[in-house]
C-alpha positions in Angstrom: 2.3 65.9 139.0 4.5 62.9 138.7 6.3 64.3 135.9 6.6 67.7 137.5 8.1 66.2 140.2 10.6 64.2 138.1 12.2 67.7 136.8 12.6 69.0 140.2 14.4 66.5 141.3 16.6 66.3 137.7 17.3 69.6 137.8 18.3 69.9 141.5 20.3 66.8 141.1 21.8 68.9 137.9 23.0 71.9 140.2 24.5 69.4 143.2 26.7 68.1 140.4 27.5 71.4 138.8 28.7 72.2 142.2 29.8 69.2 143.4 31.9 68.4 140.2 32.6 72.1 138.5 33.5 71.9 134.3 37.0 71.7 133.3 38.8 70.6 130.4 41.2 68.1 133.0 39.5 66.4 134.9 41.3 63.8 138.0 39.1 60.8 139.5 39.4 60.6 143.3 37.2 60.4 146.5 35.5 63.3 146.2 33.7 62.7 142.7 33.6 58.9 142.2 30.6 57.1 143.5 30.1 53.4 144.7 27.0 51.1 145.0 26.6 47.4 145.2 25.1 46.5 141.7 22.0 44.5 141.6 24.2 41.4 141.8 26.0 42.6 144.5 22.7 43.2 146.4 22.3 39.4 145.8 25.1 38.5 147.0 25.2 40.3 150.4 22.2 38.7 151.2 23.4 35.8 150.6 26.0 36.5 153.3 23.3 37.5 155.9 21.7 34.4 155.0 24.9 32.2 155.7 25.7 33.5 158.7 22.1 33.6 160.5 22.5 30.2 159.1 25.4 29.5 160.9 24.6 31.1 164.2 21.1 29.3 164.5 22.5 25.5 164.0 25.5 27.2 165.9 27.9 26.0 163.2 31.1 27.8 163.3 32.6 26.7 159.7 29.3 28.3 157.9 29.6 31.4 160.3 33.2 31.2 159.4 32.4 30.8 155.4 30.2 34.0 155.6 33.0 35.9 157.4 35.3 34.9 154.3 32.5 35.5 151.9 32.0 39.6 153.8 35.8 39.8 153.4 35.5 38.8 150.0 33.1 41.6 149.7 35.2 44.5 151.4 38.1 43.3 149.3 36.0 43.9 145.7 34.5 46.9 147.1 38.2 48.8 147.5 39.6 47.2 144.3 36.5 48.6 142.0 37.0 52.3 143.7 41.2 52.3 143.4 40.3 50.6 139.5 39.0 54.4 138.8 40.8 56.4 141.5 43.9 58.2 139.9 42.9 57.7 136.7 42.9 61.2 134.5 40.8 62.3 131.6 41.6 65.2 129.2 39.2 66.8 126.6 39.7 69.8 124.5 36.4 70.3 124.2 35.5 70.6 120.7 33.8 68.2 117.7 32.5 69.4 114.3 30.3 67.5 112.3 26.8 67.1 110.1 23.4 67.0 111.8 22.0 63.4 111.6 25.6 61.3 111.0 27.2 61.8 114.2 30.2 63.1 115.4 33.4 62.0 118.0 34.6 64.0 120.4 38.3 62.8 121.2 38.9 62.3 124.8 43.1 61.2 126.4 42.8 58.9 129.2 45.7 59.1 131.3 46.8 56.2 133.8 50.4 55.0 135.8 49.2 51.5 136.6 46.5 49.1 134.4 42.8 49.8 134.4 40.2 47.4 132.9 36.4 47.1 132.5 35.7 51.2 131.5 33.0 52.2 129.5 32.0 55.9 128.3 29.2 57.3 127.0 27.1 60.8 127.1 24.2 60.6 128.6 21.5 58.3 126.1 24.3 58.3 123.4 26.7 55.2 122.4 28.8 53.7 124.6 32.7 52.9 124.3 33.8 50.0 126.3 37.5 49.7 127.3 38.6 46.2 128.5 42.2 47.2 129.5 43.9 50.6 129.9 48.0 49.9 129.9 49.8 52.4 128.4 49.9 55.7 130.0 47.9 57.8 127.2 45.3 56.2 125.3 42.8 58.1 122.9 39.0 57.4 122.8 36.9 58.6 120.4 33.4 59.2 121.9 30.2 59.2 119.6 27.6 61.5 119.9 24.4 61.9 117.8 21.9 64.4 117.1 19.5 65.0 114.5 19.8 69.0 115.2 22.1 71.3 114.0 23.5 74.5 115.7 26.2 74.3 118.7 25.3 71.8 121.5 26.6 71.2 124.9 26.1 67.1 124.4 26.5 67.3 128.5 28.1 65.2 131.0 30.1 61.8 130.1 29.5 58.8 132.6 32.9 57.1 133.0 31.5 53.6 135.0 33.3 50.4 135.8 31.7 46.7 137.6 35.8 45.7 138.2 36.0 42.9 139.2 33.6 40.3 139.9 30.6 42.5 138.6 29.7 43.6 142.7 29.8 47.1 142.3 29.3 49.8 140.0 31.6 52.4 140.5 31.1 55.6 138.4 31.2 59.3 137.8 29.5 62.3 135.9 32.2 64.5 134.4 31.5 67.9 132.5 34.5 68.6 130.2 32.6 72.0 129.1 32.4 70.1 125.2 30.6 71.9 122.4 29.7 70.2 119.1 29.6 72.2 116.0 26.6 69.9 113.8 26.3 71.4 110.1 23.2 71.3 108.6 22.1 68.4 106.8 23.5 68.7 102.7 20.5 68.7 100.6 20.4 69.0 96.4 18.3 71.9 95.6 15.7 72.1 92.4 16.7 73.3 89.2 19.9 73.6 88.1 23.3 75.5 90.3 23.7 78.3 88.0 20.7 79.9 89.2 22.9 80.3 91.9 25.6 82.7 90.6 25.7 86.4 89.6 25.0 87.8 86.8 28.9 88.3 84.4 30.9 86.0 81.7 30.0 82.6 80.7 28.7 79.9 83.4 31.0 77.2 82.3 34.4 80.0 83.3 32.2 81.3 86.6 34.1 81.3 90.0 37.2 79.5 88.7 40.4 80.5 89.0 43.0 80.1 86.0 46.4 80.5 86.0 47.6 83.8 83.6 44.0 85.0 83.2 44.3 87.5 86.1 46.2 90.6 86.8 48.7 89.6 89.7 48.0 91.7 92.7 49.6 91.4 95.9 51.5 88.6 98.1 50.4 87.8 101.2 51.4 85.4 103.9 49.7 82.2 103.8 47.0 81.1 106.1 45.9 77.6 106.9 42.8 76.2 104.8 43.7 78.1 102.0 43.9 76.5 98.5 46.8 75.3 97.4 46.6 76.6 93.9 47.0 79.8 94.9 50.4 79.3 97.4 53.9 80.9 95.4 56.1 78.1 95.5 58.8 79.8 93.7 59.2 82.3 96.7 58.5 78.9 98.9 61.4 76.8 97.1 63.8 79.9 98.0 63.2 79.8 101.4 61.1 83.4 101.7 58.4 81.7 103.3 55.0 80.7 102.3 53.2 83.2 100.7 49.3 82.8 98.5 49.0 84.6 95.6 46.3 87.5 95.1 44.6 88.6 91.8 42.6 91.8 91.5 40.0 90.2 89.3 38.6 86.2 88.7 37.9 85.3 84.8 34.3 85.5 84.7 31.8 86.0 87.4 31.5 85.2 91.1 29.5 82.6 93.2 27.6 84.9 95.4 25.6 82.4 97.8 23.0 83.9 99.9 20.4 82.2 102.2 17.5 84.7 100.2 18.3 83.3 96.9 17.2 79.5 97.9 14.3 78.5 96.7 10.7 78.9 98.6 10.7 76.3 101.6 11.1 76.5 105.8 14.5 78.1 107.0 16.2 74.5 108.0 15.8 73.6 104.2 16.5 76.3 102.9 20.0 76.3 105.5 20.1 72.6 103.5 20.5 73.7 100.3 23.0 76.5 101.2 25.4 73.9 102.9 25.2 71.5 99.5 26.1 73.9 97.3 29.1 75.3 99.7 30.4 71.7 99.7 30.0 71.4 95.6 31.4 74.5 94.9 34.4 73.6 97.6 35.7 70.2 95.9 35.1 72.0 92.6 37.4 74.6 93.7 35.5 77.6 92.8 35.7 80.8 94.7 32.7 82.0 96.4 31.6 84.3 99.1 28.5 84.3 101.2 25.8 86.6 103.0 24.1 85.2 106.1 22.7 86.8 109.1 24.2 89.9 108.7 27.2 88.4 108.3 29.6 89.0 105.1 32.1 86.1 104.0 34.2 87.7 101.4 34.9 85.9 98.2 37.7 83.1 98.6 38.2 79.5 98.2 39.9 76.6 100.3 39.2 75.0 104.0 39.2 78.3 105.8 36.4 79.7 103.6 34.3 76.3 103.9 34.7 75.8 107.8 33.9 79.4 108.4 30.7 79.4 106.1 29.2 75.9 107.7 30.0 77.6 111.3 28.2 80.3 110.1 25.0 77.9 109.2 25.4 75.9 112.5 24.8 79.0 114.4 22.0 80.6 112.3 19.0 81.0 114.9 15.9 79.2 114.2 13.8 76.7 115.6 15.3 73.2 114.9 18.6 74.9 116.1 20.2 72.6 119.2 21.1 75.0 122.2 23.8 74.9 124.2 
């Protein structure tokens, strides 16, 4: 019942926020989504100040009623200066992280402020926190951890931007949704038996995948796309000003890494998404070409950051049941 309970009043709470603070990738504290309490010390403190001054009034004392006056002022005073420490301030986020299951992630957040700020800390909600002492330049960049032992694309939720400046009073804070999405790769894991059982059938293992300069027939010229390797770029055409152009061959010496999530060996889906990602990042740094089959989904044969990023997006996103959700 209890429990019950508990998520009905989460999840309400959930849907005032949503509508009360809507997602967006700039996000500007002020009145209407910053929220102010007396911390547990400030609790303390105000009774205190009740105390004094019935203290005062029943031994009719007018320096103690007058110390509690200055001790309420006191009070007002730290109550304005912890709200205007976060009003004005700005926070941008564009939203995106990539990462392995199980090591963590950042997500890169620009906190943008005219005057100084001190005493900030960050965190998503049950994740690490990142404690600013002072804010004094106008941009600074935080790097914001975030951890989960699933892979797949997650929504790591709302980030609680809270402050006890000064005197430790108050707690001022707020629940911002920046509408982030973390890309976590599966896990690398070695798989049994040696790599070659990996490839296709063709020429001799130890020539497989590679490419080698003058044992193909030149194809084509095409302009160059980012994450491609390097190998393969026509710097002759790029020393005479043409532009940057990759070179294209209409065969590779040998045979072809063909990586498909069938061909792993006998295990549960998230292992078996293990071993694919291992042997994506080995054939990667060796420089191999290789193309994939997932899903439905075709990645033709190629080599270079473009072919690797697209491949482990691909495994992120496979459905199964140890996959995070957004």
């Amino acid at each position: 019942m209890m429990l019950k309970l508990k998520a009905g009043v989460k999840s309400r709470f959930s849907l005032w926020l949503k509508q009360r603070l809507p997602a967006a990738k700039y996000q500007l504290l002020h009145r209407g989504n910053i929220f102010i309490f007396p911390s547990r010390f400030g609790c303390a403190y105000l009774l205190l100040v009740l105390l004094v001054f019935l203290l005062g009034t029943n031994y009719q004392n007018n320096v103690i009623i007058l110390m509690s006056y200055l001790m309420g002022s006191l009070f007002i005073t730290v109550m304005l200066q912890s709200f205007f420490n976060l009003c004005g301030l700005a926070i941008s986020c564009n939203g995106q992280c990539s990462g392995y299951a199980g090591q963590g992630v950042t997500m890169p957040l620009t906190v943008h402020s005219k005057i100084p700020r001190y005493d900030l800390t960050l965190s998503f909600a049950g994740q690490q926190a990142v404690h600013v002492s002072v804010i004094r330049a106008e941009k600074v960049s935080v790097n914001l951890p975030f951890y989960s032992k699933k892979r797949g694309l997650i929504a790591p939720g709302r980030i609680t931007i809270k402050s006890e400046y000064s005197l430790g009073l108050f707690r001022c804070w707020t629940h911002l949704d920046f509408d982030c999405l973390c890309t976590l790769y599966p896990q690398a894991k070695l798989p049994p038996g040696p790599l070659l059982h990996f490839l296709k059938q063709g020429d001799s293992a130890e020539n497989t995948g590679k490419t080698c300069a003058g044992a193909e027939d030149f194809f084509e010229l095409k302009t160059y796309v980012l994450g491609e390797s390097v190998n393969r770029v026509a710097w002759k055409q790029f020393a005479r000003g043409q532009g940057k152009y990759t070179k294209h061959y209409q065969q590779q010496q040998g045979s072809v890494l063909w990586l498909s999530l069938a061909d792993m060996p006998d295990g549960d889906v998230e292992t078996q998404l293990r071993y694919l990602c291992y042997l994506l990042l080995h054939y990667h740094h060796e420089d191999y070409r290789y193309g994939m089959e997932l899903a439905g989904q075709v990645f033709q044969v190629d080599s270079g950051d473009f072919q690797l990023k697209s491949c482990l997006r691909a495994l992120a996103a496979y459905p199964g049941p140890s996959a995070g959700g957004a």
